[in-house]
C-alpha positions in Angstrom: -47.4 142.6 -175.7 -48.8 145.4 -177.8 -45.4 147.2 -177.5 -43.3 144.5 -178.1 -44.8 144.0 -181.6 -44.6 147.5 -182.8 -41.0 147.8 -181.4 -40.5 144.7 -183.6 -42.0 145.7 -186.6 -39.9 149.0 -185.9 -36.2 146.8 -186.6 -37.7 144.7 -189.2 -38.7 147.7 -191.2 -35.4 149.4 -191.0 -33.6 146.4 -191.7 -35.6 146.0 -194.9 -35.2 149.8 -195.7 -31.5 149.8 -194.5 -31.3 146.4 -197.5 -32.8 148.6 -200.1 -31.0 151.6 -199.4 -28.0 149.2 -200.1 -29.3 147.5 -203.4 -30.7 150.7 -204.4 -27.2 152.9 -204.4 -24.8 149.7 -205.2 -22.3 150.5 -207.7 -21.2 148.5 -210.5 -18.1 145.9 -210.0 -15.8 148.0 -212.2 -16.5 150.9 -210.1 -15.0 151.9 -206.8 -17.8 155.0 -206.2 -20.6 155.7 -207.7 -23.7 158.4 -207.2 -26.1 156.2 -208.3 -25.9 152.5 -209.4 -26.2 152.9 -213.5 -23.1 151.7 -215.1 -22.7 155.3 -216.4 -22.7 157.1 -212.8 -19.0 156.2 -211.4 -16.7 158.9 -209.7 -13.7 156.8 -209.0 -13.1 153.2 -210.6 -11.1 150.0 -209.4 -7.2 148.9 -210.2 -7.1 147.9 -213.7 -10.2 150.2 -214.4 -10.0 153.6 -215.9 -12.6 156.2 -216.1 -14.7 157.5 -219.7 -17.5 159.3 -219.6 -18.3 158.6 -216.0 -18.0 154.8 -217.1 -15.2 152.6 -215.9 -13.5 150.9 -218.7 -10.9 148.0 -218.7 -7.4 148.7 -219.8 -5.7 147.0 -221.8 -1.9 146.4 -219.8 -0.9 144.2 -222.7 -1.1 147.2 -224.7 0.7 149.6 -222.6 3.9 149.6 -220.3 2.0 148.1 -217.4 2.7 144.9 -218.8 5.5 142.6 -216.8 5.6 139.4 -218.5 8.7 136.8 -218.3 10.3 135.7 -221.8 8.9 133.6 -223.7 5.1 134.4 -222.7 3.1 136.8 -224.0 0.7 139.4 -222.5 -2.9 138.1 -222.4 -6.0 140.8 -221.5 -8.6 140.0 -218.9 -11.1 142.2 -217.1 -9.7 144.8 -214.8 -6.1 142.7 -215.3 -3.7 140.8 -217.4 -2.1 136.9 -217.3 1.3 136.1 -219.2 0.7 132.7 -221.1 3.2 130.7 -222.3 4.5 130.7 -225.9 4.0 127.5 -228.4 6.3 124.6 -228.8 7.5 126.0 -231.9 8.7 130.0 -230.9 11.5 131.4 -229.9 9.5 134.3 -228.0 6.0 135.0 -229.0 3.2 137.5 -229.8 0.1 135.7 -229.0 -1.1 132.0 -229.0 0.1 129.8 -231.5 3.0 129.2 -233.7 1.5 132.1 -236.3 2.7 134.3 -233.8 6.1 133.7 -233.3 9.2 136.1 -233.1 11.9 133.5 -233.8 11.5 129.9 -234.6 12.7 126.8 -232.3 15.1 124.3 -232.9 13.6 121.5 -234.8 11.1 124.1 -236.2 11.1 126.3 -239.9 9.0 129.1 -241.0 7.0 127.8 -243.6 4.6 130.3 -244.9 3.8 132.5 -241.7 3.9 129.7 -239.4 6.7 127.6 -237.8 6.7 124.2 -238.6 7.8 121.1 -237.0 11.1 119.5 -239.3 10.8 116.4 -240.3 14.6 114.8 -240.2 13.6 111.8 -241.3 12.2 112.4 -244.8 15.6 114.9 -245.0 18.4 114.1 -248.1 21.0 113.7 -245.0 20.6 110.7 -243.9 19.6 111.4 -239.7 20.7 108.3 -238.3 23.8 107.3 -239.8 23.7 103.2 -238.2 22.8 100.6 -240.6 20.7 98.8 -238.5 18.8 102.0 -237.2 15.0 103.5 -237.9 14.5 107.4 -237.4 11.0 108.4 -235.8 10.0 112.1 -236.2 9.0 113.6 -233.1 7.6 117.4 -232.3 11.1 119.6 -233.1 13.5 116.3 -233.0 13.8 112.7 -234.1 15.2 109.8 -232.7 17.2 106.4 -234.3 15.4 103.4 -232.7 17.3 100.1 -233.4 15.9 98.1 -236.0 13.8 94.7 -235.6 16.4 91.6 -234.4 18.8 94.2 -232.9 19.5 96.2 -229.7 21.7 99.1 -228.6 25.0 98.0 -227.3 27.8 100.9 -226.6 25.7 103.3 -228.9 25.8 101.3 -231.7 22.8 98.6 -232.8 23.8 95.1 -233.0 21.9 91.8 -234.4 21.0 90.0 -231.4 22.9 86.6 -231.1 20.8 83.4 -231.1 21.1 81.9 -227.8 23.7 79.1 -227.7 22.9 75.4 -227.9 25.0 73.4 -225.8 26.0 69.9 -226.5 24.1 67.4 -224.0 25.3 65.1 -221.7 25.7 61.5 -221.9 23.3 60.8 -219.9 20.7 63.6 -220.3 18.0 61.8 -223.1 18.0 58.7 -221.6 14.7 57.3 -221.8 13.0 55.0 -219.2 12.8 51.9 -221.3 16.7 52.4 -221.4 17.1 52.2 -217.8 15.5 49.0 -217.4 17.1 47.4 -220.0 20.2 48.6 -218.8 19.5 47.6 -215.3 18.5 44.0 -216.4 21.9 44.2 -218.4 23.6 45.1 -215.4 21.6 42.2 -213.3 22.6 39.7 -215.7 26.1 40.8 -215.7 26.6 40.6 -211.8 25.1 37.2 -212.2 27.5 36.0 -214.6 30.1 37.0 -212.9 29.0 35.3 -209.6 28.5 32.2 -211.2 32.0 32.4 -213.1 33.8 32.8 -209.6 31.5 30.0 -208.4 32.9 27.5 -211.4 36.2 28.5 -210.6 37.0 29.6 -214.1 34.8 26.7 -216.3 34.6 28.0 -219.6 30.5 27.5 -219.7 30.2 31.0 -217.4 33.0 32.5 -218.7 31.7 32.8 -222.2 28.1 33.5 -220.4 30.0 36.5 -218.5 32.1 37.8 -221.4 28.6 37.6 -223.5 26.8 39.0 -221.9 29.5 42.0 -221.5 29.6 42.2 -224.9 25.9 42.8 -225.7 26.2 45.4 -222.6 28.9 47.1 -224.6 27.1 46.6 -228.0 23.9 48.2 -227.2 26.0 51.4 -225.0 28.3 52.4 -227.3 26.2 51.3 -231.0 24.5 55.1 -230.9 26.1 57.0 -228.3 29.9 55.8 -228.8 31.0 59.4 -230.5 29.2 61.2 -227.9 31.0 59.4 -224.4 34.3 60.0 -226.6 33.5 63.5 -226.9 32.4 64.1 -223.7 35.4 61.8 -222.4 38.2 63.5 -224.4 36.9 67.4 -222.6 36.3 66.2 -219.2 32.4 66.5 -219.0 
């Protein structure tokens, strides 16, 4: 048992000597090789790293030929590397961030001062929608015509919008219910006159009954709606 123990304190000493040995000669993240682990005592130094003084310093690739960025970004310096970052909205190529540091302008854009500018086409002398009936909205480097209230686009032109039509209605389509039974009892009243003309064989007592009562039929149909059935007679509705 006694042995055991000193053979394990044995490892766990060397492990904890072999840890500080480690921590102890470390070198700093920029460098590759150090002799000791001040940020003043590298031999060698990592990509994008170069070595002053026995110090690692970062280089600048956006300031050298290193660089390798697409048109229309620009160069952008990080520790130990570089990123390409797109230009503004408002350039043409660029130098840096923002629309101070353009090399050319984009459409839609002017230099004012040492920036470019978004133009507004609206506020222009030229008229930029040339329609009658049509609004221009500024928008970032462009405008757009928009059709006014009460119209819409039709072909690629703005037109009023047409009321919808009103058609005439039918004979029979505002009838009210206090019609119908009036009408009905009409109708009733009729039938029965008629009946009780065939049944006198022609007396002149339900004859005038049947023909009045027609009449007042006829009266009370065509006294408001006459024009209206003649109309819709006449084109066949």
């Amino acid at each position: 048992m006694g042995r055991k123990r000193v053979y394990r304190n044995l490892l766990q000493a060397a492990w904890l000597w072999s840890l500080l040995a480690v921590l102890v000669h470390s070198c700093p993240d920029s460098c590759s090789k150090c002799s000791r682990p001040e940020r003043d005592q590298c031999e060698e130094c990592r990509a994008g790293w170069t070595l002053h003084n026995n110090i690692c310093v970062d280089i600048d690739e956006c300031a050298t030929e290193l660089r390798s960025c697409s048109p229309n970004t620009y160069c952008f310096n990080t520790e130990g590397s570089f990123e390409c970052r797109g230009c503004d909205v408002a350039c043409v190529g660029c130098m840096g961030s923002g629309p101070a540091r353009c090399r050319k302008c984009a459409s839609g854009y002017r230099l004012i001062g040492s920036k470019c500018m978004d133009i507004d086409e609206c506020s222009d002398r030229v008229l930029a929608c040339h329609g009658l009936d049509e609004i221009c909205t500024n928008t970032e480097g462009s405008f757009r015509c928009d059709c006014a209230e009460g119209c819409l686009r039709k072909n690629g032109v703005c037109v009023k919008k047409q009321p919808p039509s009103h058609q005439e209605k039918g004979l029979f389509e505002d009838i009210q219910d206090e019609e119908v039974e009036v009408l009905q009892q009409m109708f009733f009243g009729v039938v029965l006159c008629a009946l009780a003309t065939l049944a006198a064989k022609g007396d002149l007592v339900y004859t005038s009954v049947f023909m009045g009562a027609a009449a007042a039929m006829a009266g009370y149909w065509f006294s408001d709606r006459g024009d209206r059935f003649l109309d819709s007679f006449l084109k066949g509705r």
